[in-house]
N, C-alpha and C positions, 0 to 999 in steps of 0.2 A: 662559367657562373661564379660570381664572386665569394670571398666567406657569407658576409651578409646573407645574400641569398640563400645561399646551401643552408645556412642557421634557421632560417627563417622556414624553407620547406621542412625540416627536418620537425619545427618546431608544432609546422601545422599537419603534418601524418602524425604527431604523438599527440598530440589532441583530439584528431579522429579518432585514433585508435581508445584514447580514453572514453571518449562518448560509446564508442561499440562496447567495448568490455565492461563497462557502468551499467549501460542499456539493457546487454544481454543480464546478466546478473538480476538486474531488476526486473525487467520481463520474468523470468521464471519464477520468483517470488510472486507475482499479481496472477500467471500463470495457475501456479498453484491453489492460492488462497480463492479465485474465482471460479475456477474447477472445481472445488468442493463445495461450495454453494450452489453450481450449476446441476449437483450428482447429490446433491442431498436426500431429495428423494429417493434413490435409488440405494445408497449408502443406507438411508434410512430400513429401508429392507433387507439389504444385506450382513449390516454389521448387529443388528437387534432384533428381539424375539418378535416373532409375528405376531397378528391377531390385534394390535391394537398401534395404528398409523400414527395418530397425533402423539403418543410417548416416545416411539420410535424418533420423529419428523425433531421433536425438543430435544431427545437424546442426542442428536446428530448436529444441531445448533449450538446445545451443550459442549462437545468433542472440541466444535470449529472456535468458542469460547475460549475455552481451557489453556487451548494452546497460546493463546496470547500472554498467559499467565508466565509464561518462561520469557517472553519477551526483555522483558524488565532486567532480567538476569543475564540473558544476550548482549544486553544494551551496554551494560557493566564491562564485562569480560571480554567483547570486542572494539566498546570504546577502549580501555584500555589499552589493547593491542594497539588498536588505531594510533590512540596518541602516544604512544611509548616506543613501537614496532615498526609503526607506517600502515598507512592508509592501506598498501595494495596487499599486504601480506593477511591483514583483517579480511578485506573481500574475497581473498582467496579462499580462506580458510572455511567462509560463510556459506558462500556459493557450492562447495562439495559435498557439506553437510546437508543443509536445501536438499540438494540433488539426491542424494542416496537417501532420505526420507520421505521423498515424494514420490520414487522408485518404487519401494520396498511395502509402502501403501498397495499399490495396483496389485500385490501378491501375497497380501495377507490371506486368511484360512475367514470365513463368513462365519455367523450365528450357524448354520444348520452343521456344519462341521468340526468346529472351536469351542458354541457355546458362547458363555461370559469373556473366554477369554478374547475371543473378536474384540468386542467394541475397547479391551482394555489396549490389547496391541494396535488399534488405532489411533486411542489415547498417547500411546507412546510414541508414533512415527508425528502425531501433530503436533507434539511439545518441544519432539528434536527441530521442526519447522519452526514452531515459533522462538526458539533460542537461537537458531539460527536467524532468523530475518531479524532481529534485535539489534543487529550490525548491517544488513542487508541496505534497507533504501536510504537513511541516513548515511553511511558510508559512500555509498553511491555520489549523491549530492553532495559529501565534503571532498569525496575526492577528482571529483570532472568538475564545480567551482573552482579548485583550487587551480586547474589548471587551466581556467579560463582568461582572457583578457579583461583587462578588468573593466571596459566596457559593455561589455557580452554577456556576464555572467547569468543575468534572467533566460539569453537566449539557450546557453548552455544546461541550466539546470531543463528547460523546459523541454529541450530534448532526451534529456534521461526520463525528466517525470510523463514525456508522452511514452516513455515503455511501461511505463506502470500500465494504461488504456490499452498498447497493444498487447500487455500479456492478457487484459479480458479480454478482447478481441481474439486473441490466439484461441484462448478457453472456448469461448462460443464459436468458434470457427471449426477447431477438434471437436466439441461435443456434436454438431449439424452431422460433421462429416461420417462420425463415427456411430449417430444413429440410423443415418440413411445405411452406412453398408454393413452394420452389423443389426439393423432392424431388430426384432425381438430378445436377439440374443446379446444387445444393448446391456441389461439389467444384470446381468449374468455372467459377460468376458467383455464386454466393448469399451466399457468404463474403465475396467483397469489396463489397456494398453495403453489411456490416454498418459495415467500417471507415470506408467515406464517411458511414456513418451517422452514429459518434462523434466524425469534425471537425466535421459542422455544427453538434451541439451543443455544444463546445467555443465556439462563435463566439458561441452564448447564455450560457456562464458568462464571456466576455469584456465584455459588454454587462453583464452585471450588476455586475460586477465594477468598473468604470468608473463607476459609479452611484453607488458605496457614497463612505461618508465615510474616512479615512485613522485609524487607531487612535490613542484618545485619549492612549493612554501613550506609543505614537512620539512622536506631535505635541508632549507637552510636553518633550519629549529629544532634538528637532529640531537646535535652536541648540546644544545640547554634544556632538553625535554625534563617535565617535572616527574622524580622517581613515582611520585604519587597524583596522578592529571586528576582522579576521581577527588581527591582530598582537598585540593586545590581550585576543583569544580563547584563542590558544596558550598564550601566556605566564603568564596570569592563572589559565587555569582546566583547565590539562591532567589535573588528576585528575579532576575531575568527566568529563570528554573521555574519558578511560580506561574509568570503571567504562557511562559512557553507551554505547561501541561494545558491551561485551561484554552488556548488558541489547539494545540491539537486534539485537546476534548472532542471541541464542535469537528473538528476536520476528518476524525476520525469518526466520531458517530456518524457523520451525512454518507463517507465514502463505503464504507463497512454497510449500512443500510442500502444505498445503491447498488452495490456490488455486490455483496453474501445476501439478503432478504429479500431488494424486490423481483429477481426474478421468482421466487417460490412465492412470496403474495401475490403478483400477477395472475401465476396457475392457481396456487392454492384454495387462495379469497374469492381474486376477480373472476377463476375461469378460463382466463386464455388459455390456449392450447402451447403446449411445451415447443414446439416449433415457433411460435408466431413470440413468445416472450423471449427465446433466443436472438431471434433475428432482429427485434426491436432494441434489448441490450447490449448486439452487438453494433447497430446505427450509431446508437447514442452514445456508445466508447469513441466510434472515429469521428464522430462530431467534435467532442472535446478535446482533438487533437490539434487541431487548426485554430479551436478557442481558444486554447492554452497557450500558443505557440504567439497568438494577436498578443493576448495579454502578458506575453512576456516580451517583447518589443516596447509596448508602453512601459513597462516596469523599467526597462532600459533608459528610457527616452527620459519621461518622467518621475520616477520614483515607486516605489513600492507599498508605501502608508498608503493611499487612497483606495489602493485596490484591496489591501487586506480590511479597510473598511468597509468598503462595500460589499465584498463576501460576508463580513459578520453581520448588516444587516439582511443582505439577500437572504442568511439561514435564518433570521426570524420570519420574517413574512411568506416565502416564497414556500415553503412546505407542509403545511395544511393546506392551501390552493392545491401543491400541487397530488398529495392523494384523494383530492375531493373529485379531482380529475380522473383521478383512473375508480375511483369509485362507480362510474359511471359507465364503468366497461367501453366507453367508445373510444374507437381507436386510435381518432385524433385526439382526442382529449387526454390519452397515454401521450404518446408522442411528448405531446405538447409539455405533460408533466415530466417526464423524462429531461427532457432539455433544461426543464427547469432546477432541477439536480445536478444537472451539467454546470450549467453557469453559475449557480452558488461555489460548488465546489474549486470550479477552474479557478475563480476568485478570491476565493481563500488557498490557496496553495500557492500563492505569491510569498504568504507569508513564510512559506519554509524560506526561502531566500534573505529574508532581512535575519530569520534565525540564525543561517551561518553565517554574517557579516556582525552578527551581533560579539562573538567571541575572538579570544586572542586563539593563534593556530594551537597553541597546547592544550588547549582543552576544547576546539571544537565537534570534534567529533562524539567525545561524549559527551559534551553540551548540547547537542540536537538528539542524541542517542537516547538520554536516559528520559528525557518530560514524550520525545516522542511516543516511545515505549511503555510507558508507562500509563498515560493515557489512552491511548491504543486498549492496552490491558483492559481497563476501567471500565470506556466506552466504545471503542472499535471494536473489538471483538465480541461484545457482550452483545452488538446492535443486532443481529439474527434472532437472538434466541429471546431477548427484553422485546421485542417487537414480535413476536410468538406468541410469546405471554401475552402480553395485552390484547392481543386480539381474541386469544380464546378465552381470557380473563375477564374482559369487561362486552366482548358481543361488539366493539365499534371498528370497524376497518379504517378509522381517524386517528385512533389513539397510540401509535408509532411512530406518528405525524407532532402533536401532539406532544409529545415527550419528545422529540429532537428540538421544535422549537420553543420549550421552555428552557433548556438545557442551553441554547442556543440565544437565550434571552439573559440567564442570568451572566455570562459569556459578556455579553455584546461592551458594557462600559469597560472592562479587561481589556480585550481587543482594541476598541477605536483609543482608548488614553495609553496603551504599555505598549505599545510596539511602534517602536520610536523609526523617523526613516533613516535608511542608512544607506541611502546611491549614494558612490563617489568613496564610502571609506575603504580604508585600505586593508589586505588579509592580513596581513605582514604585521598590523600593530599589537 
């Protein structure tokens, strides 16, 4: 085999090996955060005083909120790392953290034997998660782009961003699994082996992760890294920063409402039976893996701008249709709406791609880190518990609907004019 050659295999098992240890990482992060939506319910009894379900049910939307509030501060202090340390030493660091807080959840002490102190040490294991994932999928994305070809790179990212879907898939797969053999005693010990379940494998995406090589576009922007990336972020590139929150505004309120809300509206509002809303939200995560996957080939081929256009208007129209749908309890008419969730969202998550093509390598990482994060904070994490409210607030099973596409409207000219295309440019510049 010639050098050539041998360079070239060498080059493509470290690229695998990046997608695996990216994926896993991220996987456990969606793992996590879809889990708790999926056990809400039941967290909702566990971790708060009985006797009155609906304060409980907001208490526990509240928890899943809060912790994105550390986000922001993650976003900071692991971007940093990222652009100062390197990409893989941040992921590392993230992923352990992750794990040992989403462990440590499944073995806390409940309301009947804690008390206050319950729901407060839950508080606490969700805020080291969300300071932790502040670096987590952002990081991910800067660092398996970076090492992608620079033809490929939609295909690359979109293999990392289809582990975000398998970890809800994983969640809905462990919670089916774990109500069928733990039946009753589901509410009571079945839920928290799931959590212990998602630190051990967090402790495999750290292992892999320690394995991989350091991104070859860091490594040659090692020696000029800026003492200060965040200072030089601000100052340098706060428009971009601007129209970036309000692009993952909408992307985070639709994904956060899909993922954390509508399985508990489904039961809650519609009705469905907690089997039948698993099994449908776990369809409609592997549907958008093949959608995702189309639309990152086009984004290759063609460019990126028309498809982050198109997501920003799919999330205005497409979402009151589609809870008018499941308003209706029929189960095609679910389906149907679910999909419709699907392909907004696949559509707009094109745009995280032009985001990292958008910055020079010294400040990419927390250039996607900190409007992600942030946003997120605002509106992603707040989607459960804002879409709670309004329903028991105003009586309309519309009105979640409703507030994502106004949100989603005032959005829409940001989107189609700021997010410029960017196939073809270089990471390097």
């Amino acid at each position: 085999m010639s050098v050539l050659s041998s360079d070239r295999v060498r080059t493509t098992k470290m690229r695998r090996g990046v997608l695996f240890a990216s994926s896993v990482g991220n996987f456990v992060e969606w793992f996590d955060f879809t889990l708790y939506g999926y056990t809400a319910g039941v967290l909702a009894l566990t971790f708060f005083p009985p006797g009155n379900k609906t304060a409980a049910l907001l208490g526990t939307f509240a928890v899943y909120g809060v912790a994105f509030i550390a986000r922001p501060l993650g976003a900071v202090v692991f971007g940093r790392i990222g652009d100062r340390r390197g990409r893989r030493n941040s992921l590392s660091l993230s992923i352990i953290l992750m794990g040992a807080a989403t462990a440590v959840m499944g073995l806390l002490p409940g309301w009947s034997s804690a008390g206050v102190l319950a729901p407060v040490l839950l508080l606490v294991c969700r805020l080291v998660q969300g300071f932790s994932a502040g670096g987590e999928y952002t990081g991910a994305l800067t660092f398996t782009v970076e090492h992608a070809p620079d033809g490929r790179r939609a295909w690359y990212m979109g293999l990392v961003g289809s582990s975000t879907m398998l970890g809800a898939v994983g969640a809905t797969a462990v919670a089916l699994l774990f109500r069928s053999v733990f039946g009753d005693r589901f509410a009571t010990e079945g839920w928290r082996w799931m959590f212990v379940l998602a630190g051990l494998v967090a402790l495999v995406g750290l292992v892999l992760r320690l394995r991989v090589a350091e991104s070859p576009v860091f490594t040659e922007m090692r020696a000029t890294a800026p003492a200060r990336p965040f200072r030089e972020l601000v100052r340098g590139h706060w428009r971009t920063l601007l129209v970036l929150f309000v692009y993952f505004a909408v992307l985070g309120l639709l994904t956060h409402m899909f993922l954390g809300y509508l399985p508990t509206y489904l039961n809650e509002a519609i009705g469905m039976s907690s089997g039948t809303v698993l099994a449908l939200t776990t369809a409609a995560n592997l549907v958008s893996i093949p959608v995702g996957l189309w639309l990152c080939v086009l984004a290759d081929r063609h460019g990126r701008r028309g498809l982050v256009r198109a997501g920003a208007i799919a999330a205005v129209v497409l979402i009151v249709p589609a809870y008018l749908l499941m308003g209706t309890g029929s189960l095609t008419a679910v389906v149907v709406a679910l999909l419709a969730f699907v392909f907004a969202v696949s559509l707009l998550q094109m745009g995280a791609l032009s985001v990292l093509e958008l910055y020079p390598t010294s400040v990419r990482f927390s250039g996607m880190a900190l409007p992600y994060n942030l946003a997120y904070a605002v509106f992603g994490g707040t989607a459960p518990l804002v879409s709670e409210l309004l329903v028991n607030g105003t009586g309309a099973l519309i009105a979640p609907a409703v507030y994502a596409s106004v949100v989603a409207l005032i959005a829409l000219p940001i989107l189609v004019k700021g997010i410029p295309e960017t196939k073809g440019t270089s990471l390097r510049g």
